[in-house]
C-alpha positions in Angstrom: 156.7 178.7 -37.4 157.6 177.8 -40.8 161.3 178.5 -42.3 161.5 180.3 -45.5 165.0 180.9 -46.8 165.8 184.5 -46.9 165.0 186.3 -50.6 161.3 185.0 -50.6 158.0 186.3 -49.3 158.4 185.9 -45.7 156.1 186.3 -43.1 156.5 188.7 -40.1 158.6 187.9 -37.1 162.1 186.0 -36.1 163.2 184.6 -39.2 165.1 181.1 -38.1 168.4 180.2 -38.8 169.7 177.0 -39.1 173.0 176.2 -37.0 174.2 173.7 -39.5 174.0 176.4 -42.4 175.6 179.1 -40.2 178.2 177.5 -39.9 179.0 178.2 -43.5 178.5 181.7 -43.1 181.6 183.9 -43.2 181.3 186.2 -40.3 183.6 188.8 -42.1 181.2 189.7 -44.8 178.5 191.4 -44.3 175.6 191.1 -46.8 174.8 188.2 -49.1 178.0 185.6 -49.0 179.3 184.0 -51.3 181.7 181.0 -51.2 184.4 180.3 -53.9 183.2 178.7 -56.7 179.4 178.6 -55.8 177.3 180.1 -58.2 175.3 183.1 -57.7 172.8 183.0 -55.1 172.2 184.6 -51.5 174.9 182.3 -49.3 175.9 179.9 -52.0 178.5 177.3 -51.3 180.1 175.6 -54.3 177.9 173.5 -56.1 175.0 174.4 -57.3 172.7 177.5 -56.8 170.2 177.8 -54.4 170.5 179.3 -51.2 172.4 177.6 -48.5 173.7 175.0 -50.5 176.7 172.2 -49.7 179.5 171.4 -52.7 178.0 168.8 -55.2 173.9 168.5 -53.4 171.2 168.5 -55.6 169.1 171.6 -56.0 167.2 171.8 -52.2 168.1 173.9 -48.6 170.5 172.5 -46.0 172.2 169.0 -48.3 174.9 167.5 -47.2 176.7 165.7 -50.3 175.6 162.6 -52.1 172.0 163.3 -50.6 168.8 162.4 -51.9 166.6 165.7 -51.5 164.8 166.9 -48.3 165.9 169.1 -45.9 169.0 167.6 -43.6 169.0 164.2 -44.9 172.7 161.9 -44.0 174.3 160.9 -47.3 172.9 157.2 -48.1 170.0 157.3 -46.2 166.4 157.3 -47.5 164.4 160.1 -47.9 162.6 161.6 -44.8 163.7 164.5 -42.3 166.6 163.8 -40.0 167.5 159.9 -41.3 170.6 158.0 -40.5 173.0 156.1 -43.3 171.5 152.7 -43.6 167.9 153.2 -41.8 164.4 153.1 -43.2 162.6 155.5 -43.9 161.5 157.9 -40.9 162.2 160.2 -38.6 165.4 160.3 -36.7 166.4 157.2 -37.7 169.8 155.3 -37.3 170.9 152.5 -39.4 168.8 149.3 -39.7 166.3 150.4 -37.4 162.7 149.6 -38.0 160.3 152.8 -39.2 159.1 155.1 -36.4 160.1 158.1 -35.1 163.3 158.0 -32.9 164.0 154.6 -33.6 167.9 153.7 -33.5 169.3 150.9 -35.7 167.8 147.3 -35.3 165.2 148.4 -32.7 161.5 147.6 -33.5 158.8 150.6 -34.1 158.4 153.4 -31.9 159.7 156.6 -30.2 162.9 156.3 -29.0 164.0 152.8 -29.8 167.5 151.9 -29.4 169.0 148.9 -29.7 172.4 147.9 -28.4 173.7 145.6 -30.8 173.9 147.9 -32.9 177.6 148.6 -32.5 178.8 150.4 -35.5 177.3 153.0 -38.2 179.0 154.5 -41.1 179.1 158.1 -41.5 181.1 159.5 -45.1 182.7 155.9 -45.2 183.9 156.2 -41.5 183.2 153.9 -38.7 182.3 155.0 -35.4 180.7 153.1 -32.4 177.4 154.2 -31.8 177.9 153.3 -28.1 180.9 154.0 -25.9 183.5 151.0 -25.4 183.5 151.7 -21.9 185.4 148.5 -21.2 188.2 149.9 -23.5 188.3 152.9 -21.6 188.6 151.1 -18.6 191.6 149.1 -19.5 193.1 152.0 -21.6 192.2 153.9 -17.8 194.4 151.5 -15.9 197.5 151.9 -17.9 197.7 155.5 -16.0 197.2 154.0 -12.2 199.6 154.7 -10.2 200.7 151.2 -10.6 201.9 151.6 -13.9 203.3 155.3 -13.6 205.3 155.6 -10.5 208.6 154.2 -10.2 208.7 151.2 -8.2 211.7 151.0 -5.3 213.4 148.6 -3.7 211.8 148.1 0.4 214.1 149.1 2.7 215.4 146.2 4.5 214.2 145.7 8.2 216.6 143.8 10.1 220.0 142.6 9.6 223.3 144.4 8.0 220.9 145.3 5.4 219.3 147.5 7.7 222.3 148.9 9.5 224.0 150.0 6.5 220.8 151.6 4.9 220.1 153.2 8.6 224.0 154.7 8.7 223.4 156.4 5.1 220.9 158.1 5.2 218.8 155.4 3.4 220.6 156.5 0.4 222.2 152.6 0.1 219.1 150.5 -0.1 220.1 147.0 -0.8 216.8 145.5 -0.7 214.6 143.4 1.6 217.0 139.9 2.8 215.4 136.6 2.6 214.3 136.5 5.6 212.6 139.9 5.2 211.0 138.3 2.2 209.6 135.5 3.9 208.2 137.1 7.3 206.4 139.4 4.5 205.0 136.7 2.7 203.7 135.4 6.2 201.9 138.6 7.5 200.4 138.4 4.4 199.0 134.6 4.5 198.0 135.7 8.3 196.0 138.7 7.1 194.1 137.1 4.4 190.4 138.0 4.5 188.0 136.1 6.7 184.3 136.0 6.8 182.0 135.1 9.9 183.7 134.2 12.8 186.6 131.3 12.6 186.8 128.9 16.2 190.4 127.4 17.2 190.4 124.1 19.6 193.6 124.3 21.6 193.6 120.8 22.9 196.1 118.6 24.9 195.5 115.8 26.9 199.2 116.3 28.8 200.0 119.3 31.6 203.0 120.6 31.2 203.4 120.8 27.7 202.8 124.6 26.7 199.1 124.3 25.8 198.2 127.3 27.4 201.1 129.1 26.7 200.7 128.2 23.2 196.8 129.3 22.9 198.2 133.0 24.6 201.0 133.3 21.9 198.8 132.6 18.9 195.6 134.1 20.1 198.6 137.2 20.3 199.8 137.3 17.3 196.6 136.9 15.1 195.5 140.1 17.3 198.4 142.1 16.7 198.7 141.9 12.8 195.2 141.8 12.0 192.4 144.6 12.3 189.8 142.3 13.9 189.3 141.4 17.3 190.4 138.0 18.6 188.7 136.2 22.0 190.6 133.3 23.8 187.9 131.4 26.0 189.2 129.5 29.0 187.3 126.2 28.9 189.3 123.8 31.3 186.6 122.9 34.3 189.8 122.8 36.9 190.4 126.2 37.4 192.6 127.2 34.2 195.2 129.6 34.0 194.6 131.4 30.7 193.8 134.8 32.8 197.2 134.7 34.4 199.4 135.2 30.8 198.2 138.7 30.2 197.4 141.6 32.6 194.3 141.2 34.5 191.7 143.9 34.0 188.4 142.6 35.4 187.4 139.5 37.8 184.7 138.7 35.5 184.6 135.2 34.5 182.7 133.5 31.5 179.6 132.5 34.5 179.1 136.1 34.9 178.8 136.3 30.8 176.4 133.9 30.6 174.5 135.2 34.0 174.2 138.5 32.0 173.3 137.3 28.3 169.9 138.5 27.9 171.3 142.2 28.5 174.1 142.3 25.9 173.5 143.6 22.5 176.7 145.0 21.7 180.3 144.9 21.5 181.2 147.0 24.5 178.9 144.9 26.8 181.2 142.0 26.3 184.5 144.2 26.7 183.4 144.2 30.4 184.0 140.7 31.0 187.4 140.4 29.2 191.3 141.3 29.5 192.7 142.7 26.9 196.5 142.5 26.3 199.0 145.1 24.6 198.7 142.7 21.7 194.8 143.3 21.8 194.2 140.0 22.4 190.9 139.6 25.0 190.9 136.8 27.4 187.5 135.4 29.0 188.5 133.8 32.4 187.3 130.5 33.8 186.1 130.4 37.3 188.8 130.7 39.8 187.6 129.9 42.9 187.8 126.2 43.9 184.7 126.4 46.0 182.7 126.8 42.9 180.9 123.1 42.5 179.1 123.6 39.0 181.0 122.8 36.3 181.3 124.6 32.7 178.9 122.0 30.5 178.4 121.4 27.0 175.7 124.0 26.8 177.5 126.3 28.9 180.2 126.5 26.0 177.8 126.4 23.2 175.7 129.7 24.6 179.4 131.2 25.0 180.2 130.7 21.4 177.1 131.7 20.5 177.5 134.8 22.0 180.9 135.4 21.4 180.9 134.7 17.9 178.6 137.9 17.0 181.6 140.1 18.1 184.7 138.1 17.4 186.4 136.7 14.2 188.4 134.5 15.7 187.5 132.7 19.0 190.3 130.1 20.6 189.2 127.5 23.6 191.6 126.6 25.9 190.6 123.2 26.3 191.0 121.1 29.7 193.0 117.7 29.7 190.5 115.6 29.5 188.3 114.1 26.8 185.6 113.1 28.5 184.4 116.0 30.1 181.3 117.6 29.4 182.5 120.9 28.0 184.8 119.0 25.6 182.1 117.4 23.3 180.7 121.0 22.4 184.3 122.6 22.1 185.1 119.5 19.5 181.5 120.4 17.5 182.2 123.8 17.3 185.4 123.7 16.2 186.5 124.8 12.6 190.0 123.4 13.4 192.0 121.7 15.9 195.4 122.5 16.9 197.0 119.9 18.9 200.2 120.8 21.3 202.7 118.1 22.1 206.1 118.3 23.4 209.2 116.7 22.3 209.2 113.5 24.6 208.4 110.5 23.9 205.2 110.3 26.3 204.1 113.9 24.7 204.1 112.3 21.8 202.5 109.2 22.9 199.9 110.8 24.2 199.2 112.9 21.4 199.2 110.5 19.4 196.5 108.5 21.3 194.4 111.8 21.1 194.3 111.5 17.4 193.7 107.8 17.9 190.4 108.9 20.2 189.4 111.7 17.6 188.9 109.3 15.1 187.3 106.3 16.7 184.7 109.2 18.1 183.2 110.9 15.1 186.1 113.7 14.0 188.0 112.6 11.6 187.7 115.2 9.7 188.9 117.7 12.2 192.1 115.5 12.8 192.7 115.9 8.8 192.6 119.8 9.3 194.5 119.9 12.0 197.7 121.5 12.9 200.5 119.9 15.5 203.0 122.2 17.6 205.8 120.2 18.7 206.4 122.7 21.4 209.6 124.1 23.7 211.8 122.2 21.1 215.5 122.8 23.0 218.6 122.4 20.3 220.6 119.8 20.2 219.3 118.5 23.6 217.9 115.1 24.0 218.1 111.9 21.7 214.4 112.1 20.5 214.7 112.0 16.9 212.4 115.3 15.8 212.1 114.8 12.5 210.3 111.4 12.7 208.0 112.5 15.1 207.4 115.8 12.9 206.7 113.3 10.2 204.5 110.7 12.0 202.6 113.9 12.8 202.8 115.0 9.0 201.1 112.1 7.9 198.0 112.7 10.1 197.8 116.2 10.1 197.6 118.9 8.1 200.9 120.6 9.1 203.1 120.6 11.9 205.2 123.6 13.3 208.2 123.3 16.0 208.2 126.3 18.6 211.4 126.5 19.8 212.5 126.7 23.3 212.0 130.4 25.0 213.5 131.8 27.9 210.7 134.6 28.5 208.1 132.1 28.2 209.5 129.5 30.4 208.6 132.1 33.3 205.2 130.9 33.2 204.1 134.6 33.9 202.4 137.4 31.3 203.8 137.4 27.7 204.9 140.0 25.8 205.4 139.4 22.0 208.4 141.7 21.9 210.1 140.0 24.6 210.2 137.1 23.0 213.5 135.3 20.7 213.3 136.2 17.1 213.1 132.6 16.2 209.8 132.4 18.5 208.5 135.4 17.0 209.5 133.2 13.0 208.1 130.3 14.4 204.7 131.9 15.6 204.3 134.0 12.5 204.7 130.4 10.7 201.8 128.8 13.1 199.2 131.7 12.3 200.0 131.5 9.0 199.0 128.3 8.6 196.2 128.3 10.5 194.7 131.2 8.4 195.2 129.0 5.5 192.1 127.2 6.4 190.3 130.4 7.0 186.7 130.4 4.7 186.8 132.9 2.1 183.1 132.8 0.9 
């Protein structure tokens, strides 16, 4: 169809109307309009006469001011239909852009082009980004985040005076979190740091007696209880260990019957039926108990175990035996990702530990000594004439951190554990031990 202003021959049918000129059409008139100042002529705007004509155009339909003639040009472009400030000539143009139809600034011929470095046009002496700053709207998007408009309060304390005196109020006297409050905080957090792929803890001690066990139960524990992932401890110790006996017993399954039923587990509840599982959530897989038994757990009997475990565990700890030479020990040592090494606070525990490091080096794992973490464990106050704090030191130098466990009445029983049983210093102290532990864990 071709569009002939109204006053001249037109042919018949639906005349078209442009919605650029309507808009200058005053919809309380009726007939021929005419705005103030225009000269005469059907729907003149002021300026000059002709019909549908913008203030200050030269003679032609539809100009927008400052144009050069043809119908719709943008002031400052060249001539064609439809051209953008700045562009060659063509159709649909926007500055800069090469000729062709569609073609939007700096692009190269054709329909369509566009071209994104193209960031700003000018339109009546204005700038305006031709494409959305969606990083600004981002940033200017976070300054209303909850973050920034609710009012951050004080956490309520959780243990102390703080908390008695908040508790008796009404928690309308909130003093704040104590130092202490603070600082278990600040471990849960270091304990629940991310973790990727599964992370294997040797619990190793070549002295009885000395809380290895106990120590393996109470860590394994608290990783499980503060963090959403599942946590195994393996029982690797060839002389009948006792790992099973620190937490309820729920099966008589024993890591032999795991690996006697490998090839038909494929998922995680398939293993659940050969573990214990505390309150804590920690899962236990039992060593054989019975002393009749003659085979003993290997080197490959503990790599298929990890092997297996490790597809449904982030964290896996071995309760290693007492003994180095051992078959089973070589492939707990090589599977490791780190060592932590229990002593106790006498001077032949710390003898022999020492000697472990001593063997650990001379055999190929040096590294894994560097990484490692001592527990000077059952540490008694004030009892004894060992000096601590050299040992701790001796230890320092060696390792990569050492943590005392203090002396604990509940665990002395040498029977299940219960994390809420235990001293609030053992509870400190533990947090402390996980914590750094999980410092080592692999991020990417």
């Amino acid at each position: 169809m071709t569009w002939q202003p109204p006053g001249e021959e037109q042919g018949s049918g639906p005349q078209y109307v442009d919605p650029q000129a309507a808009a200058y059409l005053d919809p309380q008139q009726s007939g021929p309009q005419h705005v103030s100042g225009g000269q005469s002529g059907p729907y003149n705007l002021a300026g000059q006469s002709g019909p549908y004509q913008v203030p200050g155009n030269a003679s032609g339909p539809y100009q927008v001011p400052g144009n050069v003639s043809g119908p719709y040009p943008v002031p400052g472009a060249a001539s064609g239909p439809y051209p953008v400030p700045g562009s060659q000539s063509g159709a649909y143009q926007v500055g800069g852009g090469q000729s062709g139809a569609h073609s939007v600034g700096g692009g190269q011929s054709g329909p369509h082009n566009t071209d994104n470095t193209a960031q700003y046009g000018h339109f009546a002496g204005q700038q305006f980004p031709n494409n959305f700053p969606q990083q600004q709207y981002r940033s200017q998007a976070q300054e209303v985040s909850s973050q920034q408009l609710i009012k951050k309060e004080k956490r309520p304390p959780t243990s102390g005076w703080r908390k008695s005196l908040h508790s008796l109020s009404g928690g309308t006297i909130n003093l704040g979190e104590s130092p202490a409050d603070v600082r278990r905080r600040e471990l849960i957090a270091r304990i629940n740091q991310p973790l990727r792929g599964c992370y294997k803890i040797a619990m190793l001690s070549l002295k009885g007696g000395v809380g290895k066990t106990t120590t393996t139960t109470t860590l394994g524990s608290t990783f499980s209880s503060l963090r959403g992932d599942r946590v195994v401890a393996v029982d690797a110790n060839p002389d009948r260990g006792t790992l099973a006996l620190k937490i309820p017993r729920e099966t008589t399954a024993t890591v032999r019957h795991l690996l006697r039923d490998a090839p038909r587990i494929t998922k995680y509840s398939d293993v659940r039926a050969y573990t214990s599982q505390s309150p804590a959530r920690l899962e236990v897989l039992a060593s054989e108990q019975d002393p009749a038994v003659s085979e003993a757990f290997s080197e490959e009997d503990y790599r298929r175990t990890v092997a297996l475990l490790e597809h449904f565990y982030n964290i896996v700890l071995t309760d290693c035996g007492t003994g180095l030479m051992h078959s089973a020990m070589k492939g707990v040592l090589d599977e490791a990702d780190s060592l932590v090494l229990v002593s106790s606070g006498s001077v032949d525990g710390a003898q022999t530990s020492a000697a472990t490091l001593d063997w650990l080096e001379a055999h190929g794992y040096r590294d894994l000594v560097a990484k490692s973490v001592c527990v000077i464990n059952s540490v008694r106050p004030k009892s004894g004439k060992v000096d601590l704090d050299k040992l701790a030191a001796h230890f320092q130098q060696r390792c990569r951190a050492v943590v005392r466990l203090p002396f604990d009445t509940h665990l002395e029983e040498g029977a299940e554990i219960a994390l809420d049983q235990l001293a609030p210093e053992t509870r400190l102290a533990l947090l402390e031990l996980a914590a750094v532990v999980a410092d080592d864990f692999p991020h990417s």
